[in-house]
C-alpha positions as CSV (number, residue, x, y, z in Angstrom):
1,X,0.0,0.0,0.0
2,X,2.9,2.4,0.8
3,X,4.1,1.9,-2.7
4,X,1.1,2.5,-4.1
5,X,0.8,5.8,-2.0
6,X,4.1,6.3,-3.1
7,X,3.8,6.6,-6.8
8,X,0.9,8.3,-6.4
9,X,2.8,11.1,-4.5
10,X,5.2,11.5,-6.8
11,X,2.6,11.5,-9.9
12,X,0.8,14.3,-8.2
13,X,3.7,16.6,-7.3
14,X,5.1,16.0,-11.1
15,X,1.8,18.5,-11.5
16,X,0.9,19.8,-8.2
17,X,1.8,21.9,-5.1
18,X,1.0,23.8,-2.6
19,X,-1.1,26.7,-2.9
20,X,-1.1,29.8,-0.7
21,X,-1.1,33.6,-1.0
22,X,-0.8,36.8,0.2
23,X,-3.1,39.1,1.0
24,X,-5.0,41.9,-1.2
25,X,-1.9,44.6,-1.7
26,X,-2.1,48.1,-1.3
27,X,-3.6,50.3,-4.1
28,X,-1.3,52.2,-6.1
29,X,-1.1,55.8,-6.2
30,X,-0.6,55.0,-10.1
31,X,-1.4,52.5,-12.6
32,X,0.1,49.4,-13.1
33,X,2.3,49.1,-16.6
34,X,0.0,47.3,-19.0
35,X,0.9,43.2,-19.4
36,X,1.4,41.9,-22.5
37,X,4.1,38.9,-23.1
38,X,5.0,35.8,-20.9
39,X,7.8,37.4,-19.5
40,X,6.1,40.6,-18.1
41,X,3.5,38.5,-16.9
42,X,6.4,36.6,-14.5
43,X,8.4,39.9,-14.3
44,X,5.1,41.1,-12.7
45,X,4.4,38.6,-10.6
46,X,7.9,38.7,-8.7
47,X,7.8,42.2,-8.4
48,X,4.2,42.7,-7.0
49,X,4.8,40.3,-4.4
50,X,8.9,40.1,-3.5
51,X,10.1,40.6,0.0
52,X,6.7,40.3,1.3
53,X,5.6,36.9,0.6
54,X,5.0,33.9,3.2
55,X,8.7,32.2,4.4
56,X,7.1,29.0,5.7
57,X,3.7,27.3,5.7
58,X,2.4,23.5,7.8
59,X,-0.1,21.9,7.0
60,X,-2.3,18.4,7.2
61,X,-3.9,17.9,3.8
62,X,-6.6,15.2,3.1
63,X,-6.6,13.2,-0.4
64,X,-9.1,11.5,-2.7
65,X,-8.0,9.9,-5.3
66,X,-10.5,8.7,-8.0
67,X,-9.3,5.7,-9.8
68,X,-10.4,4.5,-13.5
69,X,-13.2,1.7,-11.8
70,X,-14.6,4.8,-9.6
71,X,-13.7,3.8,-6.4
72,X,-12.5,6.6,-4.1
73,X,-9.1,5.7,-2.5
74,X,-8.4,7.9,0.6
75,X,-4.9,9.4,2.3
76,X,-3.6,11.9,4.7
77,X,-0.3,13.9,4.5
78,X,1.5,16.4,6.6
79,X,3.7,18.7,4.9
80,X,5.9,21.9,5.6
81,X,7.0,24.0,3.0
82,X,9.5,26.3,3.3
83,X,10.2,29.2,0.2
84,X,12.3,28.7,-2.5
85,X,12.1,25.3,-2.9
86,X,12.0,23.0,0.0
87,X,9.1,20.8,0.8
88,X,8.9,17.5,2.7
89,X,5.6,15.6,2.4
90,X,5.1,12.8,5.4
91,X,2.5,9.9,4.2
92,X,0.0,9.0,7.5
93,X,0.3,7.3,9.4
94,X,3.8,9.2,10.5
95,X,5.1,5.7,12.0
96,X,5.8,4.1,8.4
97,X,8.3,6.9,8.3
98,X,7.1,7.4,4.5
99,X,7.0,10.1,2.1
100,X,8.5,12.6,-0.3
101,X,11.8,15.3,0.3
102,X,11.6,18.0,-1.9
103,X,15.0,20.2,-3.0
104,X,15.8,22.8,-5.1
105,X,14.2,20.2,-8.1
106,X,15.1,17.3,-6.6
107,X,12.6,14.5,-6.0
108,X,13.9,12.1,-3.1
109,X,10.9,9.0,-2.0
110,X,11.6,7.3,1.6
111,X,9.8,4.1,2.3
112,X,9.7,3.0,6.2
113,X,12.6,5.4,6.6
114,X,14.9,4.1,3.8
115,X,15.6,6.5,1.1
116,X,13.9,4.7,-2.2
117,X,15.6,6.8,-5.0
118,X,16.5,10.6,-6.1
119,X,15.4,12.1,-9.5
120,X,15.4,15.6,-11.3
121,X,11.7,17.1,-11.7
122,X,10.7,20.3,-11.8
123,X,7.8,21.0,-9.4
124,X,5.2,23.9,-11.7
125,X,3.0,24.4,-9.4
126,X,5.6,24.5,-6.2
127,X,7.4,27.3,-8.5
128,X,3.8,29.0,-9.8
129,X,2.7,29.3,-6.5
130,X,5.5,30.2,-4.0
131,X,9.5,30.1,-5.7
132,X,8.3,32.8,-8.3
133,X,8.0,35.2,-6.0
134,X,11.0,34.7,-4.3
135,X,13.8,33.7,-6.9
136,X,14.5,35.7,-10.0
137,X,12.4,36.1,-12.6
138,X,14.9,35.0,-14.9
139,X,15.0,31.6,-13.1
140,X,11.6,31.1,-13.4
141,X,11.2,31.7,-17.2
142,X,14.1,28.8,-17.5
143,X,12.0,26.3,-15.2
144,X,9.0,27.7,-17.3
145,X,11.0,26.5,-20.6
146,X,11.9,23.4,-19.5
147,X,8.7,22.6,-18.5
148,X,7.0,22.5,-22.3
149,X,5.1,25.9,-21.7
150,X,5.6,28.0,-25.2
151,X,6.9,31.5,-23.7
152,X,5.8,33.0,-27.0
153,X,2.2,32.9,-26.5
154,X,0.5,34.8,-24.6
155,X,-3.8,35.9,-24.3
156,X,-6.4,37.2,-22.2
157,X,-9.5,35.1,-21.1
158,X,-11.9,35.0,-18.2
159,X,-11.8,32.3,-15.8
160,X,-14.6,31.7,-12.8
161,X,-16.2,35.3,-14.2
162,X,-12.5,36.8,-13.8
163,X,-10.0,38.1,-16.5
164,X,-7.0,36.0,-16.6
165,X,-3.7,35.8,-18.4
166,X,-2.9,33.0,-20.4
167,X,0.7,31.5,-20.6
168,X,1.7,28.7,-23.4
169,X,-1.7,28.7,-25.7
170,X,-3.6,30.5,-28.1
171,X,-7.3,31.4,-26.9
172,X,-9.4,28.0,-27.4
173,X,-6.7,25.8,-27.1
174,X,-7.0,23.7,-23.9
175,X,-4.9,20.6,-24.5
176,X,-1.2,22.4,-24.6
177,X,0.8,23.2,-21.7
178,X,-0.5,26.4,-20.2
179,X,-0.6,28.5,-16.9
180,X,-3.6,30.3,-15.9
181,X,-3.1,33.6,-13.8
182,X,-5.6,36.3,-12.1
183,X,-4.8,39.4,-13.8
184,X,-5.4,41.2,-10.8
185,X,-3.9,39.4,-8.1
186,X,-1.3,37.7,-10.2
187,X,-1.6,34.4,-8.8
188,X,-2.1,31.3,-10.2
189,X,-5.4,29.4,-10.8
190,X,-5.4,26.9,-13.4
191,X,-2.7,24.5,-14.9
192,X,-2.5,22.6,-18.1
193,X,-0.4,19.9,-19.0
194,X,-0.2,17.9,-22.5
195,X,1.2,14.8,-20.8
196,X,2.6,10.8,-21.9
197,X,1.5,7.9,-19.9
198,X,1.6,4.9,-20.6
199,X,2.0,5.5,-24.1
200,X,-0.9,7.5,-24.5
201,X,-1.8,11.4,-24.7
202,X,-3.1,12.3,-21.2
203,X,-4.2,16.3,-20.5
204,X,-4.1,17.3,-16.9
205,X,-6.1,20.0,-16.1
206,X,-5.7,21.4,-12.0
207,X,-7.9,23.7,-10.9
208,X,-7.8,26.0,-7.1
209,X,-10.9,26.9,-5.4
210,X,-12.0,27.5,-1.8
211,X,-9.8,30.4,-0.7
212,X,-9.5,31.4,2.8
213,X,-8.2,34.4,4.4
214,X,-5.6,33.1,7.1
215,X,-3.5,35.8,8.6
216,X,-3.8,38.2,5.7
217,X,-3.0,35.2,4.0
218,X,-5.7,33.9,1.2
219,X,-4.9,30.2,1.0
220,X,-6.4,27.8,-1.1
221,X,-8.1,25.0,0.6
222,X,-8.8,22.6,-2.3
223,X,-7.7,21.6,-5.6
224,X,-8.7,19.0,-8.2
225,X,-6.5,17.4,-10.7
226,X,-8.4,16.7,-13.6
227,X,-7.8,13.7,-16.5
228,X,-8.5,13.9,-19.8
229,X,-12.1,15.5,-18.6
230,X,-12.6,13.1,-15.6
231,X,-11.4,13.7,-11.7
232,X,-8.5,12.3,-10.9
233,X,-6.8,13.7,-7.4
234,X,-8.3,16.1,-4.7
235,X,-6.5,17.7,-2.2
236,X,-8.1,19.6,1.0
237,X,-6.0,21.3,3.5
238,X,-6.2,21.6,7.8
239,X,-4.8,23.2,10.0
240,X,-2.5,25.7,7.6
241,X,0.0,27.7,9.6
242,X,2.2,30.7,8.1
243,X,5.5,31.4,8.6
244,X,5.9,28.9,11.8
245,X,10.0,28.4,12.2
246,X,10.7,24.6,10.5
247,X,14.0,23.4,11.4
248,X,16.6,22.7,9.2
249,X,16.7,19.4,9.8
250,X,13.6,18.6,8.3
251,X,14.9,18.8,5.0
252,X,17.8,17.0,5.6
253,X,17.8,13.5,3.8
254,X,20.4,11.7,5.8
255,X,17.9,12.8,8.7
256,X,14.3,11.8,7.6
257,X,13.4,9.6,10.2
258,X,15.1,11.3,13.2
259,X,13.9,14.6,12.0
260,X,10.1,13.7,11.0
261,X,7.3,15.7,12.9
262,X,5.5,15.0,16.0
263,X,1.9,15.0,14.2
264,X,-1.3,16.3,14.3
């Protein structure tokens, strides 16, 4: 079962994350420059929100994963996050001493507190939703790039009754690798991915919803990964704390077992 858990872990962070943001920012005695290309877009969104975003975030988070008979399969995680780039994901219960270590790109799966294996991946939606605003912009644009997302197209559209920018498509294409990005808050809301499994053509469409305000904080509460049209994963978050200190040692491999948390 752990191995099952497992691979589904690392399946969903190949196109998820975790989602919070800040608060409403103050209005500007002048208007913003006009956005019109990929790379103002993420130029944007570094600037609006750099120096003042969230450091650290904890948080239980319930799953529901859908499978291709119908049945619901059920799990809990805790994770802590910690910006740019470090998340560690802790599969319940916390004695199997299972989970996921998260690095600067780096992928590392522990299975009853042996370290399984280490690979390369790029997490989108850990850089959409936290790194951007806290590494250069030019960093992102690369992971952007390397991701599949075409830089060179860029549109408007509305999303939820809300004017969005679109990174990666032309308007009515939904099967390409996009990112989906509230033109007012410059945050993101929906991800496409054009993706290969098991020899097939697979689109995985992830949607946010159920924002909460949490310390001035609006946090997302709930996502759902999408297949090819059909549900596929669904996260819900507890018990989401900001900026609590995390020690170092948590995201220390050679440490994972000594170094998990306590638990809810």
């Amino acid at each position: 079962m752990r191995k099952t858990v497992a691979s589904l872990a690392l399946a969903v962070t190949a196109c998820s994350g975790v989602l919070a943001v800040p608060g409403e920012p103050a209005p500007e005695e002048s208007p913003r420059k006009a956005i019109t290309t990929s790379r103002e877009l993420v130029r944007a969104m570094h600037d609006r929100y750099a120096g003042k975003w969230y450091r650290t975030l904890r948080f239980e988070q319930s799953n529901t994963f859908y499978t291709q008979s119908g049945r619901e399969e059920k799990s809990r995680w805790v994770e802590h996050l910690s910006v740019p780039g470090r998340l560690r994901i802790d599969f319940m219960p916390l004695s199997s001493r299972s989970g996921l270590l998260i690095l600067n790109n780096r992928v590392t799966s522990f299975d009853n507190g042996r370290r399984v294996e280490t690979r390369r991946s790029i997490q989108p939606l850990l850089t959409l939703t936290a790194d951007v605003y806290a590494i250069p912009a030019s960093v992102t644009l690369r992971r952007i790039d390397s991701l599949g997302v075409d830089l060179s197209k860029f549109h408007e559209d509305r999303w939820e009754r809300k004017r969005v920018f679109v990174i990666g498509a032309e308007k009515g294409d939904l099967s390409s690798d996009q990112i989906w990005i509230d033109a007012e808050r410059l945050l993101l809301v929906r991800l496409i991915q054009d993706e290969q499994r098991g020899g097939r053509r697979t689109i995985t469409d992830t949607r946010i919803g159920d924002y909460r305000n949490l310390e001035g904080f609006p946090v997302a509460f709930e996502f759902v990964s999408l297949r090819d049209g059909k549900p596929f994963f669904r996260e819900q978050y507890e018990n989401v704390r900001v900026n609590e200190p995390i020690p170092p040692t948590m995201f220390d491999p050679s440490r994972w077992s000594s170094s998990r948390p306590s638990g809810p």
